[in-house]
C-alpha positions in Angstrom: -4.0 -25.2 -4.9 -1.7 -24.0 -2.5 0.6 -21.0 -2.4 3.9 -21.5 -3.7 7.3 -20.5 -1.9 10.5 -20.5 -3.0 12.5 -23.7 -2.5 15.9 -24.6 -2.3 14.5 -28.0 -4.1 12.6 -26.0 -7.0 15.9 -23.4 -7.6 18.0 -26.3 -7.7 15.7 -27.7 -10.3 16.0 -24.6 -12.2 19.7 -24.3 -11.7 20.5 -27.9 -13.2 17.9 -27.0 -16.3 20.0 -23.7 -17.0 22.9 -26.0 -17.4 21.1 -28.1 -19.8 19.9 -27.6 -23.3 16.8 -25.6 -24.6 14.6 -28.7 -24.6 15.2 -29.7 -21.4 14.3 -26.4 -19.7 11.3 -26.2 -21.5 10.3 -29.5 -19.8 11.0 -27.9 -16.4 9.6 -24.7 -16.8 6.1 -26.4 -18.0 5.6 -27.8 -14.3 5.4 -24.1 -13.1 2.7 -21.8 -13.0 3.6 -18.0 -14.6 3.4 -16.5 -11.1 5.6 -19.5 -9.6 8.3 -18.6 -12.8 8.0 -14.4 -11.4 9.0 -15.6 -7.8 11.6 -18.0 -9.0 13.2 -14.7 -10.6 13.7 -13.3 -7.7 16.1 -15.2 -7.0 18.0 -16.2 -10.4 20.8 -13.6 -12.0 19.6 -11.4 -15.0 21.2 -13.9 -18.0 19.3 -16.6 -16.2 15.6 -14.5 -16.5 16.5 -13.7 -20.3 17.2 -17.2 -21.2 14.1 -18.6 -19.9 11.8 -15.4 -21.0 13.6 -16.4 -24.6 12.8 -19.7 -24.6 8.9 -19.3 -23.2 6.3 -18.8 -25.7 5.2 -14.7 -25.6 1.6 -15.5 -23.5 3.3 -17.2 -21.0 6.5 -14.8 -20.8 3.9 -11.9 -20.9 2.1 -13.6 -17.8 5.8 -14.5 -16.2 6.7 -10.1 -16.7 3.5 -9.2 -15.2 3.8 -11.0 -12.5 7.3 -9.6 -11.5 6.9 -7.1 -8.2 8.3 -3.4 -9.0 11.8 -4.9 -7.0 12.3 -7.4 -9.5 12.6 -4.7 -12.3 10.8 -6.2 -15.3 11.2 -3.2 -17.4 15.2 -4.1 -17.3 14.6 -7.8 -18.4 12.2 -6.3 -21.0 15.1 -4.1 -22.6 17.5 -6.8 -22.9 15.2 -8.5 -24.6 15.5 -8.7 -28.8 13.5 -6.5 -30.1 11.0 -8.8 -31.7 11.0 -11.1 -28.8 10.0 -7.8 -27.0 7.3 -6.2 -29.4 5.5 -10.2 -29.4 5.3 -9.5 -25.3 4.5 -6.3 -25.0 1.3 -6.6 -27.2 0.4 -9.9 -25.3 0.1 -7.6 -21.8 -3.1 -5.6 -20.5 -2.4 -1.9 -21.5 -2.4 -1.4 -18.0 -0.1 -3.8 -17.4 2.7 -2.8 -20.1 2.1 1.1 -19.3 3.3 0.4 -15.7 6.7 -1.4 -17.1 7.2 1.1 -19.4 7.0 4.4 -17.3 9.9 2.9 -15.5 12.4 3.1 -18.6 14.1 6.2 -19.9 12.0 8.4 -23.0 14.5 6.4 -25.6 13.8 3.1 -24.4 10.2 4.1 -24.6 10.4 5.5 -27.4 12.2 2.5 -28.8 9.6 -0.3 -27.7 6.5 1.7 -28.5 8.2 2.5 -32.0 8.1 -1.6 -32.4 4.6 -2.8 -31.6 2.1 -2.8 -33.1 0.5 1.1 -33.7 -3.0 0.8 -31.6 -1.0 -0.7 -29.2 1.7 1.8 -28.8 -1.4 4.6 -29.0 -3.0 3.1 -26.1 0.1 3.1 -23.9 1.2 6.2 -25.1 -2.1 7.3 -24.1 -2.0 5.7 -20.2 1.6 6.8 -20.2 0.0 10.5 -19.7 -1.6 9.8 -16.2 0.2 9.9 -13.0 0.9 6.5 -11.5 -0.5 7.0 -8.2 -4.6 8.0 -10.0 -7.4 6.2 -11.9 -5.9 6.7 -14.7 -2.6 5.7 -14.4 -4.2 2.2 -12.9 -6.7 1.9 -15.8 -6.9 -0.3 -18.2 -8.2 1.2 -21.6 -9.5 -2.4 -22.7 -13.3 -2.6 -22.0 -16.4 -3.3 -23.5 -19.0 -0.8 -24.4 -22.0 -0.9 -26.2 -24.2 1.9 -27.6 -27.5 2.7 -25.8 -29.6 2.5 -29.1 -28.9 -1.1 -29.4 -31.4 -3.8 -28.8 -30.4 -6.9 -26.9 -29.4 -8.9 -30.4 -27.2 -6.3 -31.7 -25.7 -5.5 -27.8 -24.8 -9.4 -27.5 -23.1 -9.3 -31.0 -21.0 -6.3 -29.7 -20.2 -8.1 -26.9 -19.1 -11.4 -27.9 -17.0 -9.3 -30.7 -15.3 -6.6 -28.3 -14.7 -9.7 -25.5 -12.7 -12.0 -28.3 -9.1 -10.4 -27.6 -10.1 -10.0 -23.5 -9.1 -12.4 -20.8 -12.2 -11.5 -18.4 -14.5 -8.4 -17.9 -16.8 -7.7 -15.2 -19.4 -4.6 -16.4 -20.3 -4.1 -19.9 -20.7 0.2 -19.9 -23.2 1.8 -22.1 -22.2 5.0 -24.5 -23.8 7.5 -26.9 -22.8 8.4 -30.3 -19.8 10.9 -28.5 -18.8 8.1 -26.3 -20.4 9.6 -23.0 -20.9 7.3 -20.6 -24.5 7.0 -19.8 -24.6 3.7 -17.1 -23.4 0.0 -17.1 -24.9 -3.0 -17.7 -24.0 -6.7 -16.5 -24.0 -9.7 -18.9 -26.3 -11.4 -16.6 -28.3 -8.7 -17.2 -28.7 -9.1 -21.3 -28.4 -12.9 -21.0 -32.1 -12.7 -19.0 -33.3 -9.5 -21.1 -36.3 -10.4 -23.4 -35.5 -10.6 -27.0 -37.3 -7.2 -28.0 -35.9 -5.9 -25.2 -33.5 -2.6 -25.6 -30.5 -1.2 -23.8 -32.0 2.0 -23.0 -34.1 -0.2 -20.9 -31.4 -2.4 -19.2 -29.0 0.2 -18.5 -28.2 1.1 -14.6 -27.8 4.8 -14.5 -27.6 4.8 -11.0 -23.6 3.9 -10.8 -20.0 4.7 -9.7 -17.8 6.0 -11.6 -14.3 8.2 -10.9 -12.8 10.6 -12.9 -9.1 9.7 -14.3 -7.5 12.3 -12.0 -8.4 10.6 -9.2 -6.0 9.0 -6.5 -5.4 5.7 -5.9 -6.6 5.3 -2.7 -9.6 6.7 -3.0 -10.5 4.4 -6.0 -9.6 1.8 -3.7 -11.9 3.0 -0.8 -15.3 3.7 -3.9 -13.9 -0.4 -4.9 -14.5 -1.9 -1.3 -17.3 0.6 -0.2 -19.3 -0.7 -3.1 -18.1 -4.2 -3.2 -17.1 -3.8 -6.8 -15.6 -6.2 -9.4 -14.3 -2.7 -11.9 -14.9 0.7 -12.1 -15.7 2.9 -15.0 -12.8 5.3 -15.5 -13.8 9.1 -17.2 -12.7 12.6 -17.9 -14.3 15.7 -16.9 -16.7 15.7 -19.9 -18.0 11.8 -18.6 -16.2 10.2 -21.7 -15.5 6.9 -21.1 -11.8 6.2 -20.6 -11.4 3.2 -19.2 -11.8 0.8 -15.8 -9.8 0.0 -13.2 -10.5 -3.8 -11.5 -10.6 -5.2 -8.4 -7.3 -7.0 -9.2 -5.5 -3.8 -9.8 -6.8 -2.2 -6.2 -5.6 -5.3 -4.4 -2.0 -4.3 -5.4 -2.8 -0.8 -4.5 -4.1 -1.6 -1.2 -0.7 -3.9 -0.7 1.6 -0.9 -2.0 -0.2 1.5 0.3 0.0 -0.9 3.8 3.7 -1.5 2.9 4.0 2.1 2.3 2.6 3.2 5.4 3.7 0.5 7.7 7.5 1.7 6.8 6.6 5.3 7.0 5.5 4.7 10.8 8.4 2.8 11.2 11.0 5.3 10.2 11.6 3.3 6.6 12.0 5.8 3.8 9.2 4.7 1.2 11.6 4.7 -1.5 13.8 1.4 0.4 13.3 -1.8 -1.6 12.1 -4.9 0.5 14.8 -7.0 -1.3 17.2 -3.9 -1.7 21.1 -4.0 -0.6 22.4 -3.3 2.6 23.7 0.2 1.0 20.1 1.5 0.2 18.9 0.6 3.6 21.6 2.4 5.0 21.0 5.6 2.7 17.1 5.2 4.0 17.7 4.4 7.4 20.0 6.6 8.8 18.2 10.3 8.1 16.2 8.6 10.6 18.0 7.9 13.2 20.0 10.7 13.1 16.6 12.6 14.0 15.8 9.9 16.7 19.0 10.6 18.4 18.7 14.2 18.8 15.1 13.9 20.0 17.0 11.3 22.5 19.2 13.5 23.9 16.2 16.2 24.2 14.7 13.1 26.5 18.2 12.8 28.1 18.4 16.1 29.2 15.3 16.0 31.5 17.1 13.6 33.3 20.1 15.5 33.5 17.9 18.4 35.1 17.0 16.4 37.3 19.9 14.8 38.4 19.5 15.3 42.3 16.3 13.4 42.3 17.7 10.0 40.6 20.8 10.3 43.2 19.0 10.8 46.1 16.2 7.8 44.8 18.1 6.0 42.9 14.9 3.5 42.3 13.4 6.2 40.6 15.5 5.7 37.3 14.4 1.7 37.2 10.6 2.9 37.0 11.0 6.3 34.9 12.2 3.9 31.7 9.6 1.7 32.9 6.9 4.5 32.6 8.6 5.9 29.1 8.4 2.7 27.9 4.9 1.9 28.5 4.1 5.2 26.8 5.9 4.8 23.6 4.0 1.0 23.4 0.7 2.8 24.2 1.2 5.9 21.7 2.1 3.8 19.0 -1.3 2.0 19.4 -3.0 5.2 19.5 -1.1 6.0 16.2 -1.2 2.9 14.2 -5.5 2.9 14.9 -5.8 6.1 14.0 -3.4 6.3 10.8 -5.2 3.0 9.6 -9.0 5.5 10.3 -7.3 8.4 8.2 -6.4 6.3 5.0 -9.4 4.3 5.3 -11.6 7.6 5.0 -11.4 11.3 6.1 -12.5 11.8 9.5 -15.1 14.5 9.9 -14.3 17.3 12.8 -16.9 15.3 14.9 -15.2 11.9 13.9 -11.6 13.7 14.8 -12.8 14.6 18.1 -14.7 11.2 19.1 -11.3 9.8 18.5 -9.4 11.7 20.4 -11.8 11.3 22.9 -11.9 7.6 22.8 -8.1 7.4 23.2 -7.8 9.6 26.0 -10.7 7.4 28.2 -9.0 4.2 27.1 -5.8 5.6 28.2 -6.4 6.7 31.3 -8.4 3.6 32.1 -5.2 1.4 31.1 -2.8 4.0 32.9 -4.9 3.4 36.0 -4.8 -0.8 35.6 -0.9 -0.4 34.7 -0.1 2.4 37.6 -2.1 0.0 40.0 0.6 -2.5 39.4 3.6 -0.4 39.6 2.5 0.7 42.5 1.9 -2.4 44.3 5.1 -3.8 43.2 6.7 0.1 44.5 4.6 -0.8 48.3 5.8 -4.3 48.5 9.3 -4.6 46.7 10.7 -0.6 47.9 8.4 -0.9 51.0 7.3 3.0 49.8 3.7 3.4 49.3 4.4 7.1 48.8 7.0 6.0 46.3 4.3 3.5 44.9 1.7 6.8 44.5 3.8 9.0 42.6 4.9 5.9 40.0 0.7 5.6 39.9 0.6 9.2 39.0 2.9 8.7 36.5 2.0 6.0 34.7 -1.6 7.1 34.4 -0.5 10.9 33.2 2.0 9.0 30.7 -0.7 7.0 29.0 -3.2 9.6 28.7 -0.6 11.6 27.3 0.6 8.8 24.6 -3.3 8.1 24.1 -4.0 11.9 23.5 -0.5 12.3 21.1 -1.0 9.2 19.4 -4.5 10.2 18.2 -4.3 13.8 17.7 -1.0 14.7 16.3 -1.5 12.4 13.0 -4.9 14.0 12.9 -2.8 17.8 13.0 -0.7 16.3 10.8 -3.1 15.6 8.3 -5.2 18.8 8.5 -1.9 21.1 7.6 -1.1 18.8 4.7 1.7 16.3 5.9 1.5 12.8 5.5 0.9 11.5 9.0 2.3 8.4 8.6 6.0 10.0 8.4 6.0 12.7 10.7 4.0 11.1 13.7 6.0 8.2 15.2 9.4 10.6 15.8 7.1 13.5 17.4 5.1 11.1 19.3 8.5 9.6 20.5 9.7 12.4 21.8 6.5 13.2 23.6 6.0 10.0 25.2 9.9 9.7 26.6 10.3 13.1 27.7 6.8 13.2 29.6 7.6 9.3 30.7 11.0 10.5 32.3 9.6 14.3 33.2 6.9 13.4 35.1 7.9 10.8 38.0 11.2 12.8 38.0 8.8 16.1 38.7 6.6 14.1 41.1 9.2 12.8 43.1 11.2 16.1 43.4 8.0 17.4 45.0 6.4 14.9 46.7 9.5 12.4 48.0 11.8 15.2 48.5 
């Protein structure tokens, strides 16, 4: 099965069955899978959404709403919804699932939806709605299977089969005592091959992982890949069992955090939609620049110091943007390698330092390679090998410098509690242009002049 993308054939498909009667739509709608119905949305007006999550049956316009990205807003096509229409969707999603919609409404429109489903339901999600997004227990799921450790293999696959009845999949089965402390997990495979006298107490793995619901997101995400695991026992402080958090959930997490970063080291306020209006990017955006100008004119100004230098070798300003250039290219290397190390794990002081390290060898070593050619193209095309030595000087210094910055001030960054990703890219900036213009300006006032 290939991916689907969105088609100027399919929404025309849609269009036409919009302008049609119930029936008719109902015919289209069947040759699309729920996910391909979530990324037709994103491109179909709000009365167009309600309509066809009316007219779809509530599994399939449960599966449709959960698919939906956080841009689409399917918590504001879930409160124009009739109420009953609503309550019939709402108790078809995960918990974990209908949690996340509804912690983006107002208290009265949650109050109003929870108020309408059914009461274990609305307990549950009440229950999730307690966590903060961003931890293990804001991505849990409070759906899972447990049996008691007392049971023998009979009694645990009767639980099983029982608790799985109203659950689309489940990974881990995890084992409890009468106080519902979590004492290990168990896989099916595991009972399936058990003999038939054969007890929990003796199947259980007590040697597992497990987070507490506090903990972040990422981290979760790091114990999930680390371990190569398919869910994750979620529990409080005590070791009650809470819930789990699968592998399906981290994948999104691990999307959301890439995006988040990649437009933090990019200068994108994290709080700019993809699919937003020109207006929010411009509210996001400028902040930004605004900073990046001022650091600009702190690069201009070391020109402007030296202005005697570029007048009397006027060459000298073709290479200094040259050099800066090549600085900012190799710095943002340093930086995106070394961002990617810090959110994959914290580095170690000895870890910090090897990197540091590494970056400073590999830019010198590419300084040198890049300097070689500036200043053979200085010897031949300016006919100055002098000229040609300083731009060699320069270029090396530069990308040591951008190598060094790049690694070590998101590494700062980090160690005094700011989020690297933000802050780096305009200091490093600065750095690398100021030292790409200050030094072949310095070395040529003392060595040309």
């Amino acid at each position: 099965m290939q991916s689907f993308d969105i088609d100027k054939t399919d929404l025309l498909r849609i269009k036409a069955a919009l302008e049609a009667d119930d029936a008719e739509l109902q015919l289209v709608l069947k040759e699309y899978h729920a996910s391909e119905i979530a990324i037709l949305f994103e491109r179909l007006p709000q009365e167009a959404k309600e309509r066809i999550i009316n007219i779809l049956p509530a599994d399939i316009a449960s599966e449709v709403i959960s698919e939906m990205t956080e841009e689409s807003h399917p918590e504001e096509l879930l409160v124009g919804l009739h109420p009953e229409k609503r309550s019939e969707i709402v108790e078809e999603l995960d918990y974990d699932v209908a949690t996340d919609i509804i912690s983006q409404l107002d208290e009265e429109d949650q109050k109003e939806i929870l108020e309408d489903i059914d009461q274990e339901d609305a307990t549950s999600i009440r229950a999730l709605l307690n966590y903060d997004e961003d931890t293990a227990g804001g991505l849990m799921n409070s759906e899972i299977i447990k049996v008691h450790i007392n049971l023998d293999k009979k009694e645990a696959l009767e639980e099983i089969i029982r608790q799985s009845e109203e659950m689309e999949e489940f990974y881990t089965i995890c084992v409890v005592d009468d106080d519902n402390t979590l004492k290990g997990i168990l896989s099916i495979k595991t009972v399936i091959k058990a003999r038939g006298d054969a007890r929990v107490s003796d199947l259980v793995d007590t040697d597992f992982v497990y987070v507490n619901a506090d903990l972040d997101q990422e981290e979760v995400a790091r114990l999930i890949s680390q371990y190569n695991l398919t869910s994750i026992p979620v529990v409080d402080n005590n070791m009650k069992l809470l819930g789990r958090v699968t592998v399906d959930d981290i994948i999104d997490v691990m999307e959301e955090e890439n995006t988040e970063d990649l437009l933090k080291i990019s200068g994108v306020s994290e709080d700019e939609e993809l699919s937003g209006n020109w207006k929010d990017a411009i509210k996001s955006r400028l902040p930004w620049l605004i900073i990046n100008l001022g650091t600009a004119y702190l690069a201009a100004s070391v020109i402007r110091h030296f202005e005697p230098t570029v007048k009397q070798i006027p060459s000298i300003a073709a290479y200094m943007t040259i050099i800066a250039g090549m600085g900012g290219n190799a710095a943002t290397q340093a930086l995106a390698v070394t961002v990617r190390r810090i959110s994959l794990s914290d580095l170690s002081d000895r870890q910090s330092y090897n990197t540091v390290l590494k970056e400073f060898l590999v830019g010198m070593l590419n300084g040198a390679a890049n300097g070689l050619i500036v200043f053979l193209i200085a010897m031949f095309y300016d006919a100055d090998p002098k000229l040609g030595a300083v731009l060699f000087l320069a270029m090396t210094g530069n990308l040591i410098i951008a190598g060094l910055t790049g690694a070590s001030i998101p590494l700062i960054l980090k160690r005094v509690g700011v989020d690297p990703a933000v802050a780096s890219s305009i200091i490093i900036t600065t750095f690398t242009d100021c030292i790409g213009f200050l030094l072949p300006l310095w070395l040529a006032s003392s060595f040309l002049l």
